[in-house]
N, C-alpha and C positions, 0 to 999 in steps of 0.2 A: 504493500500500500504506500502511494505517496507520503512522504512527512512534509507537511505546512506548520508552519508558526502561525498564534496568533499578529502577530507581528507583520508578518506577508500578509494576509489578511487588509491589515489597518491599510496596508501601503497600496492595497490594491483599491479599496473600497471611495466610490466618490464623494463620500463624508463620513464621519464619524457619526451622524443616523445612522445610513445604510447598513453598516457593519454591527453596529446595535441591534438595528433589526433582526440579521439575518442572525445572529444569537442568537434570537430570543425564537425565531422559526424553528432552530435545530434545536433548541432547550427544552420547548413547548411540544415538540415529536411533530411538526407538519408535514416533515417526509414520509409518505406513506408507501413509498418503495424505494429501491437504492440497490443501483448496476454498476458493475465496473467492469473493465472487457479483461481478457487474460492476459494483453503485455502492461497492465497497468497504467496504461495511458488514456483512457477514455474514463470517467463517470457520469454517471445519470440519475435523476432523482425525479421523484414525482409530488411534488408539493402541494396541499391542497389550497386554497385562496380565494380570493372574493366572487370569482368566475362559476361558471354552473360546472364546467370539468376544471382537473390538477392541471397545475402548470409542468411542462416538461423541463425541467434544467438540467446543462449538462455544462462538466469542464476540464476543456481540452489542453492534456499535460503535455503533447509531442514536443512541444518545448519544456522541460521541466520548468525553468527559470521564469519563463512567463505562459503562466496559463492562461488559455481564453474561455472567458464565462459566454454561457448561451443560455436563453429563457423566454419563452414563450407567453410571457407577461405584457402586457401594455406598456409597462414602465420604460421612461426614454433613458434612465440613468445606467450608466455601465461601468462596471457589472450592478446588476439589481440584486435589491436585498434575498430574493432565493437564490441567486447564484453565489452568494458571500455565504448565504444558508447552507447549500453544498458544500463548501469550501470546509467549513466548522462540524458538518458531519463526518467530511475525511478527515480532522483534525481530531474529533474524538473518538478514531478510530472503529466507525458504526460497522457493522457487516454488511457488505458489497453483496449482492445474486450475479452471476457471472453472468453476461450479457455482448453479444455480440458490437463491432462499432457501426452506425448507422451509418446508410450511403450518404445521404449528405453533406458527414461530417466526410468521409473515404475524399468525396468529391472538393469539399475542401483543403482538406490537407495537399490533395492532386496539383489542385489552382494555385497553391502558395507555392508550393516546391516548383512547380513549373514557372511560375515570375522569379524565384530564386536563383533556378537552373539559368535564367536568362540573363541574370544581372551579373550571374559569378561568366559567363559565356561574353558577356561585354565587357568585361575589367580585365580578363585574359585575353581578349581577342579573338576570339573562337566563333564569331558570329558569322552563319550565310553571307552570299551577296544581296540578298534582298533588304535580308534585316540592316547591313551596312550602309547602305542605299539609304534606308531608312532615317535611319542613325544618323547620317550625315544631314540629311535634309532639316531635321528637329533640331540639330545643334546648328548649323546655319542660322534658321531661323530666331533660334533662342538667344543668339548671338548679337544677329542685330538689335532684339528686340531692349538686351542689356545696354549695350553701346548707344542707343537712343537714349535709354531712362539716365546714363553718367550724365551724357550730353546736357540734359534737363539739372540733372541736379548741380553741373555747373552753374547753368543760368540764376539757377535757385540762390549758389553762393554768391553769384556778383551781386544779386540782391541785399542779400544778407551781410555780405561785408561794406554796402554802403552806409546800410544802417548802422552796424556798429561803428563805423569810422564816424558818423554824426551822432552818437551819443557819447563817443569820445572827445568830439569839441566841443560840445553844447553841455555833457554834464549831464546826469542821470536827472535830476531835480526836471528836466525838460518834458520828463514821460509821462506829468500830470494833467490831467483833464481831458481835454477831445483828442492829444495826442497821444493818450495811454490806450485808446478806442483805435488809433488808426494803427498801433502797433502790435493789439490784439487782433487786426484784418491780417496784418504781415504774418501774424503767426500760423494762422488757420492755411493763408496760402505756400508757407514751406510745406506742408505737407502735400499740398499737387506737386512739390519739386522733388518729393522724397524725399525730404531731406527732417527725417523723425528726432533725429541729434541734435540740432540748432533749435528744431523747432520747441522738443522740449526745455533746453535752456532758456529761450527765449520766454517761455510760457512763466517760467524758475521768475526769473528777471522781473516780468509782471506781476506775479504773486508778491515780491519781494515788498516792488517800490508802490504797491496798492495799500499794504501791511503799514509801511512805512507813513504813507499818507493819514493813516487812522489815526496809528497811537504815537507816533516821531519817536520810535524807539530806535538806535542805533544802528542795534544789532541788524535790524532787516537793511538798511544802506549799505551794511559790513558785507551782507551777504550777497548784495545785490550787484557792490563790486566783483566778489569772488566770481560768484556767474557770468557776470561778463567780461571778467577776464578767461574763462576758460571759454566763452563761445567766441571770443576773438580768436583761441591757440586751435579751437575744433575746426573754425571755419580756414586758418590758414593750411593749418596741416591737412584739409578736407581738397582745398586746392588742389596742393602739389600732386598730394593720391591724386585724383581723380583724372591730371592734365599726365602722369606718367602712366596711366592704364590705356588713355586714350592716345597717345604718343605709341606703346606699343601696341595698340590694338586690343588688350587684353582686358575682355571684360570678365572672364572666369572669378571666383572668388578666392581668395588669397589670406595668408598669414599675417593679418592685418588688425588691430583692434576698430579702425575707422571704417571697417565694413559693415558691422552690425550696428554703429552710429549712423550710417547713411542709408539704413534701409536694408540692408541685406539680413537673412533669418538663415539661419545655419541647419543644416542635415546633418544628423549622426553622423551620415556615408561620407559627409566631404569633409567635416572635422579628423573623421577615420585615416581619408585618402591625403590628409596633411599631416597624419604622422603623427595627431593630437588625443592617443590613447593612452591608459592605463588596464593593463593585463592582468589578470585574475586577483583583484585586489580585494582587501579587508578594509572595508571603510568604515568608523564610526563615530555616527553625529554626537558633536561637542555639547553643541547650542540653537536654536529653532527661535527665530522670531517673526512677525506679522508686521507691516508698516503698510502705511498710506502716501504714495506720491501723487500730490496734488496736481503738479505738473505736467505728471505723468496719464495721469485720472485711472491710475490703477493699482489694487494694492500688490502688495511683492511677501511672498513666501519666502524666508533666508532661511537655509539651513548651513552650518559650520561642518563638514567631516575634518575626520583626521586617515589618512593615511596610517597603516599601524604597520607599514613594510618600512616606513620611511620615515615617520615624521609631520609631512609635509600636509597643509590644513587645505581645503579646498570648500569653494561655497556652491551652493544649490540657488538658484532664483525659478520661484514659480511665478506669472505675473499674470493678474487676474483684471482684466480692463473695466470699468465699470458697467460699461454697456452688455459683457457678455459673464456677467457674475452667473446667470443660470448654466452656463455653460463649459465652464472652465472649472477642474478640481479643484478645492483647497489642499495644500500641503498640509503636514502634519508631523510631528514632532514621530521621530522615531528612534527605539532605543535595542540595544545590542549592539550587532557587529553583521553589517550587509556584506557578502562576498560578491563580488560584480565580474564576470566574465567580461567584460570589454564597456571601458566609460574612456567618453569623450572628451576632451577639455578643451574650452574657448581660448582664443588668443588673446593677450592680454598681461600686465604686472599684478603683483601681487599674491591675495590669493586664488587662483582662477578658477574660472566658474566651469563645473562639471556637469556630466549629464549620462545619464545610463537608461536603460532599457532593462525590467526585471531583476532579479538577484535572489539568493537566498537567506536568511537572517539566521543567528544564532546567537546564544545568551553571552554577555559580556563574559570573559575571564581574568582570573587573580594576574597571567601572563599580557593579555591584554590594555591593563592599567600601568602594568610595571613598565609597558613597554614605552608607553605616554608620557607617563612622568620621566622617563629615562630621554624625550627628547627637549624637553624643556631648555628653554634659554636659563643661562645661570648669570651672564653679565648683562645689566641692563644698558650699560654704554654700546655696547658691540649691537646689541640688539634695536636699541634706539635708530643708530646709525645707518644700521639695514632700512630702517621703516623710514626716516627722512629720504632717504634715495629713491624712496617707491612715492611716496606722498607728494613729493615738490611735482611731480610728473600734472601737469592740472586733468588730463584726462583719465587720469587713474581713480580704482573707487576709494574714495574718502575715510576707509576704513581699511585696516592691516590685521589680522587677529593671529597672535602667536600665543604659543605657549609658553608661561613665565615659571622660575623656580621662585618663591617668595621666605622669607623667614617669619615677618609678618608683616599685616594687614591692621592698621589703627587709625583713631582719630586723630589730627592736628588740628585744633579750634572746630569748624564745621565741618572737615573734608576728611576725606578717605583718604591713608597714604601708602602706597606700598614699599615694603624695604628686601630687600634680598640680602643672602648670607656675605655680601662684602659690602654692606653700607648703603650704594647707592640706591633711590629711590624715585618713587612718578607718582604724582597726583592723581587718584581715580573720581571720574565724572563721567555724567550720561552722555554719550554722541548721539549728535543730530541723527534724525533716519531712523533711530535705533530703541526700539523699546527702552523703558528706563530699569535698571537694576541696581543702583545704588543702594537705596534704602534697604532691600531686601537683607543686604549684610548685617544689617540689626535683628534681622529675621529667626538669623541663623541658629540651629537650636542649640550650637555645642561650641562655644569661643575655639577650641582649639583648631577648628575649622580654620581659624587664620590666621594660624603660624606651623612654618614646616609645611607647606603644601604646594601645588602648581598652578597654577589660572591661568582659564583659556581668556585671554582679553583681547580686547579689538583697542589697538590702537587708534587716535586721531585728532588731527589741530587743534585745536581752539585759537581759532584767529583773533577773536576780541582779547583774548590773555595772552597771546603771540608763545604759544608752549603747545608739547606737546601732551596728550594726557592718555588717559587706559581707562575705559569701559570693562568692567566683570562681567563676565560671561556666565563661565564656570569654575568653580574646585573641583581638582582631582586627586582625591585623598590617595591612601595604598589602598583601598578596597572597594572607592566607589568614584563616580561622576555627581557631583551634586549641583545642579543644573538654576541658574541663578534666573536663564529666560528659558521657556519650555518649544 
């Protein structure tokens, strides 16, 4: 029989309802029958429910790593709560009736492997004349159609660097009243230029100097420089890319971070075909947080892993646009240790954004933690050092999260201070963007928590104090993760 985790479960399910639900179907006994075929790879279950007959659910293991749930339910959610139902019947091990696998699963499996058969036949070169024919004509076409859209999003920048050259002479103070309106026209139209990069700074920019207008606090002019200094560096550096792609022709997408700034959306398969993987890896989430970008008009699922071959921390973005909240997952805090067969990593400083397809989970271990704590930074100068050279970058994300060794963790008049076993010390405070966890330190049930231990913290500026500072994430005692954002 299959082994699932609750945990594979959670990660599959497209809310923490559904997976509740489907609990509460298998707890409550709604499966009223239950098949599984002889190579283990097929289940089937007959659920009863709101309808005059059972629902059929079935779920298809031929990949182990990623199952696909199937249900004959009305429900548009996927997987629906009888198929997470299913899932928790193989999880507690119910008794299977052997059962044959149905044609139209045969028939599927067929169609997949034959689109599979064709893609691994195109990467090696192994295609007919016709299919080549083919092939050539759709990449022609695709070709031009990219080379047109650069074209456009040059035109977009001329636009867009006029403007900022006139609120570099003129002075932000300029963007108030009927002018703040015609800059909010300019913004709506970078996006017929594609150009989603400038246009959300630009958006950043208006939010700022509107704030500013309310309450004349500071900080939103502090900010409002920072943004436009970095869509000044976006838009120049957006330039050069765009006029050396089109100088050589090349509209293919590239090992570039200003590709996904200008519109481009990445494939596992072309992240793959740059050489941007991580092979049979043990990853496990530090820290899990939720925000809201306004700018943006969508909120962002963060999650923090750790590499446990290496070290090395990497971030998860889930982004959920307002418009299409019915239709996009929420992320979810997940705990163990995910083993991933093939994950992909974005180009980019820092800690780079990762992204995987399926895996399987298993429960944290004593070797697991030892391993973490064992990569911690011990000098806070050396480690500082690193994070200024990632940060000064203006298009880098604003946040750095390492792992720190601490000796302890204390008050100085209001603030949080950290110290490590050779003196040196960093100021802890909430970063922008980022859920708050400071207070929670008061929370803690056990002082000793904050001496002698490791913190996953997110480094980042504070421009109005011109320093750098550390966000808590997490502690990592010798025996556990205790999780300061979820």
């Amino acid at each position: 029989m299959q082994t699932i985790t609750e945990q594979q479960i959670m990660s599959m399910a497209p809310n923490a309802a559904a997976a509740s639900n489907g609990k509460k179907i298998s707890q409550k006994g709604g499966f009223v029958k239950l098949f599984c075929s002889s190579d283990d790879t097929f289940y089937l279950g007959e659920c009863t429910g709101s309808g005059k007959s059972n629902y059929v659910t079935s779920v298809d293991f031929i990949e182990p790593n990623n199952p696909v749930c199937r249900c004959s339910c009305p429900s548009r959610q996927f997987p629906c709560k009888h198929g997470l139902g299913l899932l928790y019947e193989i999880m507690a091990k119910k008794t299977f009736a052997p059962c044959e696998i149905p044609d139209d699963i045969v028939k599927k499996r067929a169609k997949k492997e034959k689109k599979e058969n064709a893609a691994a036949a195109e990467e090696t070169g192994e295609l007919d004349e016709a299919a080549l024919k083919k092939k050539a004509a759709a990449a022609k076409s695709a070709k031009a159609a990219k080379t047109k859209k650069l074209k456009k999003q040059v035109e977009g920048l001329d636009l867009t660097t006029k403007l900022v050259q006139e609120l570099i002479r003129s002075g932000l103070g300029t963007m108030g009243g009927t002018t703040l309106k015609t800059y909010e026209q300019l913004s709506k139209q970078l996006g017929d230029f594609y150009l989603p990069g400038p246009q959300r700074l630009l958006n950043g920019l208006i939010i700022e100097i509107t704030a500013f207008q309310k309450d004349a606090d500071e900080e939103h002019y502090d900010n409002a420089i920072s943004i436009l200094e970095k869509l000044w560096t976006l838009v120049k550096k957006s330039k050069q890319y765009l006029s050396d792609k089109l100088a050589k022709d090349d509209a293919a997408p590239d090992d570039n971070e200003l590709y996904e700034e200008l519109g481009g959306i990445w494939k596992l398969t072309e992240l793959e075909a740059l050489g941007k993987t991580l092979v049979e890896a043990d990853l496990m989430q530090l820290s899990f947080w939720c925000t809201y970008d306004e700018a943006r008009k969508e909120y962002i699922d963060a999650g923090c892993w750790a590499d446990l071959a290496t070290g090395k921390l990497y971030m998860t973005y889930n982004y959920r646009p307002i418009k299409a909240l019915n239709y996009v997952k929420q992320d979810d805090s997940s705990f163990g240790v995910a083993h991933i067969a093939s994950a992909a990593c974005y180009p980019g400083q820092g800690n780079l954004r990762i992204r995987w397809n399926g895996g399987q989970y298993r429960d944290t271990t004593a070797e697991d933690i030892k391993a973490l704590r064992g990569y911690a930074a011990t000098s806070l100068a050396a480690e500082t050092k690193n994070v200024k050279n990632t940060l000064k970058n203006a298009l880098a994300d604003p946040i750095f999260v390492s792992l720190i060794a601490f000796s302890e963790i204390g008050k100085k008049e209001n603030s949080y201070v950290l110290k490590n076993a050779a003196g040196e010390t960093i100021l802890l405070d909430n970063a922008p963007g980022i859920e708050p966890s400071i207070d929670r330190l008061s929370l803690l049930p056990d002082s000793r928590l904050l001496k002698d231990q490791v913190l996953v913290g997110a480094f980042f500026y504070d421009a109005a104090r011109r320093r750098l500072k550390l966000q808590p994430l997490s502690i990592i005692t010798e025996t556990d993760v205790i999780r300061l954002l979820y």
